[in-house]
C-alpha positions in Angstrom: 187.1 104.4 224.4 187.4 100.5 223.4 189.0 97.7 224.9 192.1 96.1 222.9 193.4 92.9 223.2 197.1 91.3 222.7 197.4 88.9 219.7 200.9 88.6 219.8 204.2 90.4 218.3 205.5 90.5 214.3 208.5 91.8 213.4 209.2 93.0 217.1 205.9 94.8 217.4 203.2 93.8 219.4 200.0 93.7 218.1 196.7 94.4 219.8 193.1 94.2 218.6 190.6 97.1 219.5 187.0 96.8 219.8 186.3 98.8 217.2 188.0 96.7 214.6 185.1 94.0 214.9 182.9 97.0 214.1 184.8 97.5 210.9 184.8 94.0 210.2 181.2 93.6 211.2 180.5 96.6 208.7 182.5 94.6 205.9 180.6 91.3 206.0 177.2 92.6 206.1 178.9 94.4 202.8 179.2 91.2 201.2 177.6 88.5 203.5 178.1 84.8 203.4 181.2 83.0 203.1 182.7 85.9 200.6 182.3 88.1 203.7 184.4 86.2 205.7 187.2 86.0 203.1 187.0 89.4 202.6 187.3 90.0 206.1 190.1 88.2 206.5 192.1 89.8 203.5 190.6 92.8 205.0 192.2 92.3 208.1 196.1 90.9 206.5 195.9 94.2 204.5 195.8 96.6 207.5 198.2 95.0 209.6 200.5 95.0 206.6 199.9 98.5 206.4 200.6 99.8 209.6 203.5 97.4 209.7 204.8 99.9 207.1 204.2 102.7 209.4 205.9 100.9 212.0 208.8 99.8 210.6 209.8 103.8 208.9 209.2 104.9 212.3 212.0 102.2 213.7 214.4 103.0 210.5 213.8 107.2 211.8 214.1 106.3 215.3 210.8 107.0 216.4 210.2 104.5 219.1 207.3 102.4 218.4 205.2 100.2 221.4 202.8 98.6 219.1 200.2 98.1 216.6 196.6 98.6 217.4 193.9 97.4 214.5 190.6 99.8 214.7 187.7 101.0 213.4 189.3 103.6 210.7 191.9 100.9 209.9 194.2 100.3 212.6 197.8 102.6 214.2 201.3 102.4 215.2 201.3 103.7 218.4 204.6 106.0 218.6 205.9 107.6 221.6 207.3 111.0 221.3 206.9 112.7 217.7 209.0 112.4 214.6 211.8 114.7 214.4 210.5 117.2 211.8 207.7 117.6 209.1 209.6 114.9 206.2 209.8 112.4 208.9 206.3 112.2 209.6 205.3 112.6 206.2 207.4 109.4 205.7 206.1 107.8 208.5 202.6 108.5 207.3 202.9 107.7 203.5 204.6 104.5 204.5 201.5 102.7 204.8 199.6 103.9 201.7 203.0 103.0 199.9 202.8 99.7 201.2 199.1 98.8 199.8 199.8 100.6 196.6 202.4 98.2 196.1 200.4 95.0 197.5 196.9 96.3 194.6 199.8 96.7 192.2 201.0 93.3 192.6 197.4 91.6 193.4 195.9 93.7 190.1 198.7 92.7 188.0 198.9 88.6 189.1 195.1 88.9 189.0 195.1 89.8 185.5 197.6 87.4 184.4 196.3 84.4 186.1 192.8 85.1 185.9 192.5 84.0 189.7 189.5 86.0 191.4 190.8 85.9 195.1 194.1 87.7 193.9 192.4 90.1 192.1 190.4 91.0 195.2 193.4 91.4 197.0 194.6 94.0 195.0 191.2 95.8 195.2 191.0 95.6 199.1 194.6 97.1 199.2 193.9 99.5 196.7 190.5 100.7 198.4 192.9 101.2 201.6 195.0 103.3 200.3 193.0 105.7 198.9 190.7 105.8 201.9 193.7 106.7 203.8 195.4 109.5 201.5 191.9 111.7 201.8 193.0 114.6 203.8 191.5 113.8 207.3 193.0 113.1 210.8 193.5 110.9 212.0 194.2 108.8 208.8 197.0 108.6 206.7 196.5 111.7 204.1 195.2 114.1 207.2 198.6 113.7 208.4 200.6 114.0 205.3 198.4 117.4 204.7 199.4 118.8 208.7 202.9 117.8 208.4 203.1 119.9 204.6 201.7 123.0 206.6 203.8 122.9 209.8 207.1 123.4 207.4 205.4 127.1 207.6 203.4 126.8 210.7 203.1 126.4 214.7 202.2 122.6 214.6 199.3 123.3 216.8 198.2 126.2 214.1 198.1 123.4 211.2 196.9 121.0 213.0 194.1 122.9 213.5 193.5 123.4 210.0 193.3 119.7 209.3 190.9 119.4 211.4 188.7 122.3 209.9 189.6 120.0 206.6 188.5 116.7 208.6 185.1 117.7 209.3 184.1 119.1 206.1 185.2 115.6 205.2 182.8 114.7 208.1 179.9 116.6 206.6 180.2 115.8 203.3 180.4 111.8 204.3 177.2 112.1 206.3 175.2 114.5 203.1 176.7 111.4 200.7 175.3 109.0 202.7 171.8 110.7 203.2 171.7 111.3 200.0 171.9 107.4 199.0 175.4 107.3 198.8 177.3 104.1 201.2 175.7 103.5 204.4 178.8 103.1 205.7 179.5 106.4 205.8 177.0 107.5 208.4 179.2 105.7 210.6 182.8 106.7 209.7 181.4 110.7 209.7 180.6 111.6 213.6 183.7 108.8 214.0 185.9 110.9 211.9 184.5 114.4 213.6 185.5 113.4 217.4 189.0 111.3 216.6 190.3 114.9 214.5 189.5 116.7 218.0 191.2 114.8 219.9 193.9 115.0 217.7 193.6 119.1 218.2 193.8 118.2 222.2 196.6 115.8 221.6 198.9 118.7 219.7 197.9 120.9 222.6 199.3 118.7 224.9 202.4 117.7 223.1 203.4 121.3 222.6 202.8 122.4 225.9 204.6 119.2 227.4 207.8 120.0 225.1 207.9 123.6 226.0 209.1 124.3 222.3 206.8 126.4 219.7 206.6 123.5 217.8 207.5 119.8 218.2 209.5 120.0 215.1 211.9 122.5 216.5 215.4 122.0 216.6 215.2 119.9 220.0 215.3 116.3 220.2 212.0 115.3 221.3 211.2 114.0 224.9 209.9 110.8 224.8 206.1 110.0 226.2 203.3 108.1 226.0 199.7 109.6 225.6 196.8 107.5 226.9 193.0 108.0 227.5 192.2 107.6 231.4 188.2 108.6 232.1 187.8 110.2 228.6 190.8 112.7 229.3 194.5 112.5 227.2 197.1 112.0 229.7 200.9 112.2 228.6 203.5 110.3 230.5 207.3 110.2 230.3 208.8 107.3 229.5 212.0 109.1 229.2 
């Protein structure tokens, strides 16, 4: 949907850029404007990549092959190829990153306090904003994926993923009726973002279950490994394997 560009590799991973990042930063300065803006932006912007470098690097210690990191609009993604193993891995994989900025607003909230310096203290809120934005229960972020990992322990993973995204578009809905109703402006833009990203997470578990052949891709099977990539507005899975 976006073009991405390479900004080079950290910790083995490369990391790319979308398009839709500069939205998100663009959204953040008009926020706070002025030089704080760009500051804020740019811990803005140290914060996520931290974040999915957590994904990234439970996914490498669980042996879920990972090609990248990609910064976007609703934060940013370690692209993975194949699925995790079962439910607990991917609810690893996906708290990871949340852990990660807990841990960074724990340490910028408490230095902030002690030192009375203002920039650390906003460090900790950024990272603290990010992880809660990320545990609500919506795909594609962090939280949505927690909740369909939770119900695939009892159910076909295309069956719970389906219910995440009935849960992710009454998140939809209720963004856009906050927003209307004088809540963040924001929001108006993250709600019809959030509505079409959780169906094509719906197509995507589709796919991946009819590609594996099993009932679920947390069956007993290792995996096949694949990539899954937009060509023309379609999802197309390739082997890598």
């Amino acid at each position: 949907m976006f073009k991405s560009w390479r900004l080079g590799r950290l910790l083995g991973f490369p990391i790319e850029i979308n398009a839709s990042f500069l939205v998100l930063l663009g959204v953040v300065f008009l926020a706070f404007g002025g030089l704080s803006g760009v500051i804020i932006v740019s811990l803005a912007f140290g914060s996520v990549l931290l974040h999915e470098l957590g994904h990234a690097l439970v996914a490498r210690k669980l042996r879920v092959h990972v090609t990248g990191i990609e910064l976007g609009f609703l934060g940013g993604a370690a692209k993975m190829e194949g699925m995790p193993r079962n439910p607990n891995q991917e609810i690893a994989i996906a708290a990871a990153g949340p852990a990660v900025s807990l841990a960074l607003a724990a340490l910028g909230l408490g230095l902030g306090a002690l030192t009375q310096v203002h920039i650390i203290s906003v460090i900790g809120w950024i990272n603290l904003a990010l992880a809660v934005f990320n545990l609500i229960p919506a795909l594609p972020m962090d939280g949505g994926r927690i909740l369909r990992a939770a119900l695939a322990k009892k159910l076909r993973f295309v069956r719970a993923t389906e219910i995440s995204v009935h849960v992710s578009r009454a998140v939809a809905i209720a963004f856009g009726v906050w927003a209307l109703a004088g809540g963040p402006f924001q929001l108006l833009i993250l709600a019809p973002y959030l509505w079409l990203m959780a169906g094509k997470e719906l197509e995507m578990a589709k796919m991946v279950e009819q590609y594996q052949g099993y009932e679920s891709p947390f069956g007993g099977h290792m995996p096949r490994r694949y990539t899954i990539t937009q060509v023309g507005g379609r999802l197309v899975i390739t082997a890598t394997d």
